[in-house]
C-alpha positions as CSV (number, residue, x, y, z in Angstrom):
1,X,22.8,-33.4,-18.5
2,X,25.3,-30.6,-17.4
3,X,29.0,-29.7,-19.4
4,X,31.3,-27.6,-18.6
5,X,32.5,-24.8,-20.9
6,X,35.0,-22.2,-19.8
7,X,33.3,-20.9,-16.6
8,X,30.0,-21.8,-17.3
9,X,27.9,-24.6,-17.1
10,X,25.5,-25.6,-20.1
11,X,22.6,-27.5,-18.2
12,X,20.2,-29.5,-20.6
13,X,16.7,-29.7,-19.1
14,X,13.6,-31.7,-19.9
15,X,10.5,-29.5,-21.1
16,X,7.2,-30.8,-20.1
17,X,6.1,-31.0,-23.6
18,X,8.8,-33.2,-24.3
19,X,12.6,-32.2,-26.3
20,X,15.1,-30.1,-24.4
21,X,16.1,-26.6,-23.0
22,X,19.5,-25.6,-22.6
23,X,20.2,-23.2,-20.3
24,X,23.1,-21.0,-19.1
25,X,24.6,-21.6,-15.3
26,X,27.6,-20.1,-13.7
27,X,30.4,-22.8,-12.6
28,X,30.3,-23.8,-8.9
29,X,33.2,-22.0,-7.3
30,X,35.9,-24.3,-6.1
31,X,35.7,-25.4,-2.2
32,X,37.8,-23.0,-1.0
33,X,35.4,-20.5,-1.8
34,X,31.9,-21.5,-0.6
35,X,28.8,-20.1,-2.0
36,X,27.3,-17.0,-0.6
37,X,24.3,-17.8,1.2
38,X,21.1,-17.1,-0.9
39,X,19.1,-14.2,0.6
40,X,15.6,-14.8,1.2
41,X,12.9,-11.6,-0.5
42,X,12.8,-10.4,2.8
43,X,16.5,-9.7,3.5
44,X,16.5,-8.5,-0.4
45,X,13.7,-6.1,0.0
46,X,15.9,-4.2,3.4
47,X,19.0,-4.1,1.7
48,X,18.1,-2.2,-1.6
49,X,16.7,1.2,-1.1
50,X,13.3,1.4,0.3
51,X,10.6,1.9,-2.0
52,X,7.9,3.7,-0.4
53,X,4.3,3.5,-2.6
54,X,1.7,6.7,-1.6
55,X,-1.4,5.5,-3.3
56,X,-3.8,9.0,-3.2
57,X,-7.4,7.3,-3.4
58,X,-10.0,7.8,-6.1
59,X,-9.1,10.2,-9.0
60,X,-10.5,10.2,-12.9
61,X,-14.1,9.6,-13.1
62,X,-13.9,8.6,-9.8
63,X,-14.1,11.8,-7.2
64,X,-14.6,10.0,-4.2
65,X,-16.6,11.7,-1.1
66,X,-17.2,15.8,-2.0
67,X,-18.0,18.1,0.7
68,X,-20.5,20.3,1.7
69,X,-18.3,23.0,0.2
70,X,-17.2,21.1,-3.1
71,X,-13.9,19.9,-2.3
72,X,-13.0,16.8,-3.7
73,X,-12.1,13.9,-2.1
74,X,-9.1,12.9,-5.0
75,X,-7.7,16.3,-5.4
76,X,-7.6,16.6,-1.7
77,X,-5.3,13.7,-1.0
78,X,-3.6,13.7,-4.5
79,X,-2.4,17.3,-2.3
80,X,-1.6,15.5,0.9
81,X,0.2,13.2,-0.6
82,X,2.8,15.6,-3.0
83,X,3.3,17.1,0.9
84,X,4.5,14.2,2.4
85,X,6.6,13.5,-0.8
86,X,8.5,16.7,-0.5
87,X,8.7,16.0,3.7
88,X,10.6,12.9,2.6
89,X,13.0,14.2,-0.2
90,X,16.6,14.2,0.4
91,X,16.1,10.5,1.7
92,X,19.0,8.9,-0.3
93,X,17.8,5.7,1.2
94,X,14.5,5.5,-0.1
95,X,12.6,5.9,-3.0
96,X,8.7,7.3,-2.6
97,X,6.4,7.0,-6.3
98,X,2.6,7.3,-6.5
99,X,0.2,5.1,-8.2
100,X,-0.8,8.5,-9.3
101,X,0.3,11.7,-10.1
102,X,-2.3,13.4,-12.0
103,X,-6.2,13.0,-11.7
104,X,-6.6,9.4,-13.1
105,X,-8.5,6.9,-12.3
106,X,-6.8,3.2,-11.7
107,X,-8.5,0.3,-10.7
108,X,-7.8,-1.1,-6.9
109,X,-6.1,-4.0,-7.9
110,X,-3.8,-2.3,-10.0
111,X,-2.8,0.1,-7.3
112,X,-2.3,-3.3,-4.9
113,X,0.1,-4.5,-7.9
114,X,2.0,-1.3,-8.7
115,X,3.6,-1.7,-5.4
116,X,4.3,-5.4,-5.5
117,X,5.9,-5.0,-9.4
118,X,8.5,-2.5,-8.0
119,X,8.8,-4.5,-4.6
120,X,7.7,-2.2,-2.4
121,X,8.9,-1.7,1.5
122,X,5.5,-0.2,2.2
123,X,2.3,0.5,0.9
124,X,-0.1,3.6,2.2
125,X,-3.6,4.7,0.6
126,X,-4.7,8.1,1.6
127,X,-8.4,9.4,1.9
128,X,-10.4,11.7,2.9
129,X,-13.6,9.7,3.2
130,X,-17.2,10.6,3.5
131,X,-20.2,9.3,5.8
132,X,-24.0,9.9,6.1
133,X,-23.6,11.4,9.5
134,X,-22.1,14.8,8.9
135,X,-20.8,14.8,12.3
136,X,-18.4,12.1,11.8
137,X,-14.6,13.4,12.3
138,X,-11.6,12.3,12.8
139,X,-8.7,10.7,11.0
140,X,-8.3,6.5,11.2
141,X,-5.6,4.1,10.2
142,X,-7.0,0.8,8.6
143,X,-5.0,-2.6,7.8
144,X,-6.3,-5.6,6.1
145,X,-8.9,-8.1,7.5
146,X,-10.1,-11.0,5.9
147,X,-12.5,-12.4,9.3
148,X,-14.7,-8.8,8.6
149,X,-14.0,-5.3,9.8
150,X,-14.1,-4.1,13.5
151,X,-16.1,-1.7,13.5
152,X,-19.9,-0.3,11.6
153,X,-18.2,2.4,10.0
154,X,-15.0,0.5,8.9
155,X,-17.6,-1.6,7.2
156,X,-19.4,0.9,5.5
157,X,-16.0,2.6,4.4
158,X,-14.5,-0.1,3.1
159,X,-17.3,-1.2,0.8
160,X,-17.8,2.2,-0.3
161,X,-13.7,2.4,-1.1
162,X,-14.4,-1.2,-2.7
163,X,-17.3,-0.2,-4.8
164,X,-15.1,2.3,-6.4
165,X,-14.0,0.3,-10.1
166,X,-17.6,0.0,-10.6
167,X,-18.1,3.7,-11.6
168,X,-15.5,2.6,-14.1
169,X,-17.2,0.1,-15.2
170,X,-14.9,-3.2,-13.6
171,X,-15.9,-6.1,-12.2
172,X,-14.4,-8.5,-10.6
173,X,-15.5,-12.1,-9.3
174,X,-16.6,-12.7,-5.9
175,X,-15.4,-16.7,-6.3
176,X,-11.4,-15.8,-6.9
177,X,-9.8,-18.8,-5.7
178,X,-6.3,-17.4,-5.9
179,X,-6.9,-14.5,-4.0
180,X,-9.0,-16.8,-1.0
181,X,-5.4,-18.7,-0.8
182,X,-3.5,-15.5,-0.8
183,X,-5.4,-13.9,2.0
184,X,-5.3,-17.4,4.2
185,X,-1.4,-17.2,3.6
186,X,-1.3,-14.1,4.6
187,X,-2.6,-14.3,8.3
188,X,1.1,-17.1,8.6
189,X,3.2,-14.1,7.1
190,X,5.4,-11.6,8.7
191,X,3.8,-9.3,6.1
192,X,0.7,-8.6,8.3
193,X,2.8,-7.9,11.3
194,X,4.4,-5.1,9.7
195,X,1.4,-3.9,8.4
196,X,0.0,-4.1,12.3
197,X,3.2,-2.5,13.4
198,X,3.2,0.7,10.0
199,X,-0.8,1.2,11.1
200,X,0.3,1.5,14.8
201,X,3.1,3.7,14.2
202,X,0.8,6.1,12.0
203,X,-2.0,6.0,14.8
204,X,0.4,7.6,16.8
205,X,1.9,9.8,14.5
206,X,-1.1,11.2,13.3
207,X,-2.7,11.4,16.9
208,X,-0.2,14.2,17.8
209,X,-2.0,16.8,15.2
210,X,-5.3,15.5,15.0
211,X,-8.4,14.0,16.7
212,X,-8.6,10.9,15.9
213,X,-12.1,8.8,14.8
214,X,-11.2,5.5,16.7
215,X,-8.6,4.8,19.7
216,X,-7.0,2.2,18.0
217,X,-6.0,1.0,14.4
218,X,-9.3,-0.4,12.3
219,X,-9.1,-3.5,10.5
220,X,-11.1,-4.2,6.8
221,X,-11.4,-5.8,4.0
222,X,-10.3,-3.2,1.9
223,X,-9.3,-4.5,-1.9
224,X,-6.2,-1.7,-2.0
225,X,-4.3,-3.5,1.3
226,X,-4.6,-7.3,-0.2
227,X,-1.3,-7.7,-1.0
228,X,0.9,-10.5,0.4
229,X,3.9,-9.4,0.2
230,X,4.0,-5.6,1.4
231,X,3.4,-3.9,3.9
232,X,0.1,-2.0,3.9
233,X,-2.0,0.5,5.4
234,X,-5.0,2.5,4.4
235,X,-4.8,6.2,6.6
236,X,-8.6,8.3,6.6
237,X,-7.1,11.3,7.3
238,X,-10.3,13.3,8.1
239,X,-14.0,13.2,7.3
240,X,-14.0,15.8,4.1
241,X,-17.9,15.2,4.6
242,X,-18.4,17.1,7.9
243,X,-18.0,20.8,7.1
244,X,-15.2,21.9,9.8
245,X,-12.7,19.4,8.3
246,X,-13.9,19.8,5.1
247,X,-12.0,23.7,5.7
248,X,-9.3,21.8,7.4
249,X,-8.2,19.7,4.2
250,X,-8.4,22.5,2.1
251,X,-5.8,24.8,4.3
252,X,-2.5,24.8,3.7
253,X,-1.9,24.5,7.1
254,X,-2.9,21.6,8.3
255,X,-2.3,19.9,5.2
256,X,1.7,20.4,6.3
257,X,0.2,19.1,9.5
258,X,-0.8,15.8,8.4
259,X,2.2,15.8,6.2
260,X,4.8,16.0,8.5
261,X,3.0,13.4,10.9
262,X,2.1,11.3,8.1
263,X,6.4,11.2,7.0
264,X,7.6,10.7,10.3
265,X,5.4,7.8,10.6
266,X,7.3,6.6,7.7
267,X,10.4,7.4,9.1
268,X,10.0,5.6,12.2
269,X,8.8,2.1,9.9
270,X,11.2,2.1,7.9
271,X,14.4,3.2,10.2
């Protein structure tokens, strides 16, 4: 039942349980003044200024991959990351936050949902990762894959990165229904061609200053990019296990490198 009062509408709506909600509506505005179209999440999310979420991998009690030399995977990237950060201030169209700031540890999932609670216009994890074979090198750019990863040492990286909330002692199920529907929906959503279009764009940027470990972008099931709504890519940006990059990270140098490629990717998705 809907009445009128001034220029609102009181709307009186069944509850499932049974009795009534009244709720609160604005009049509709007379005919010579249509409606403004409603705008879809998409067209919401490009209007307002662009949230950009840097998620610096591991931290807390999680150190991820340490180096011959000691360096630390988290503290590492936490560094990379601040770089980039200051490469993109004076941006008055866009906003960049971390899912960390300080050496914490947060679970995967809650990384993937930081960036969906503040409607993120892109998502980016940064590592440093480790491998058995010291000799591994190079950076990489992963995005999402739900049909299994293209590559050995994708694989192995992304269930070492997905192994990660065990050292904090969190578990998840294997049998989450919800999250099976979400990835299915996601391979019919414009979200995974942006992400495919953000991991290009950084496999080019970060090309330009660096060797990189594969010639094209690598596709995983990393737990940190399963988000169906935003944009997301996961960048390796060296092997902090093999003892020449491990000196690399660590320089202030070609930390500004990476972070200057690493922005201008950013620049270049966004616009």
């Amino acid at each position: 039942m809907t009445q009128t009062e001034g220029n609102q509408q009181l709307v009186t709506v069944q509850a499932p349980g049974g009795g009534a909600v009244v709720a609160t509506a604005a009049a509709s505005a007379p005919a010579s003044q249509p409606a403004e179209p409603v705008k879809s999440s998409g067209e919401v999310r490009r209007q307002q200024r662009k949230v950009i979420v840097i998620d610096p991998g591991h931290g807390g009690v999680d150190p991820g991959a340490i180096g011959r030399n000691g360096a630390k995977e988290k503290h590492v990237v936490l560094e990379i990351a601040q770089r980039v950060r200051e490469q993109l201030r004076g941006r008055n169209d866009l906003e960049v936050v971390f899912t960390r700031d300080r050496d914490i540890f947060i679970p995967l999932f809650d990384r993937r949902d930081f960036a969906r609670d503040r409607n993120a216009y892109m998502f980016m994890s940064l590592h440093a990762d480790g491998f058995t074979d010291p000799s591994a090198s190079g950076a990489s750019v992963f995005t999402l894959s739900e049909r299994g990863a293209t590559s050995t040492m994708a694989q192995f990286l992304a269930d070492k990165e997905n192994a990660v909330d065990e050292i904090a002692g969190i578990k998840y199920s294997k049998d989450n229904d919800a999250l099976a529907r979400t990835l299915l929906d996601l391979v019919h959503t414009n979200t995974r061609k942006e992400s495919d279009q953000l991991g290009s764009i950084m496999q080019q940027a970060l090309r330009k200053v660096h060797r990189m470990h594969s010639r094209h972008v690598e596709e995983a099931g990393f737990a940190v990019l399963k988000s169906p709504d935003v944009p997301s890519v996961l960048v390796e940006t060296s092997f902090i296990t093999n003892l020449d990059e491990e000196r690399l990270l660590t320089s202030d140098a070609f930390q500004n490198k990476l972070a200057v490629a690493i922005s201008g990717g950013i620049k270049r998705f966004i616009g």
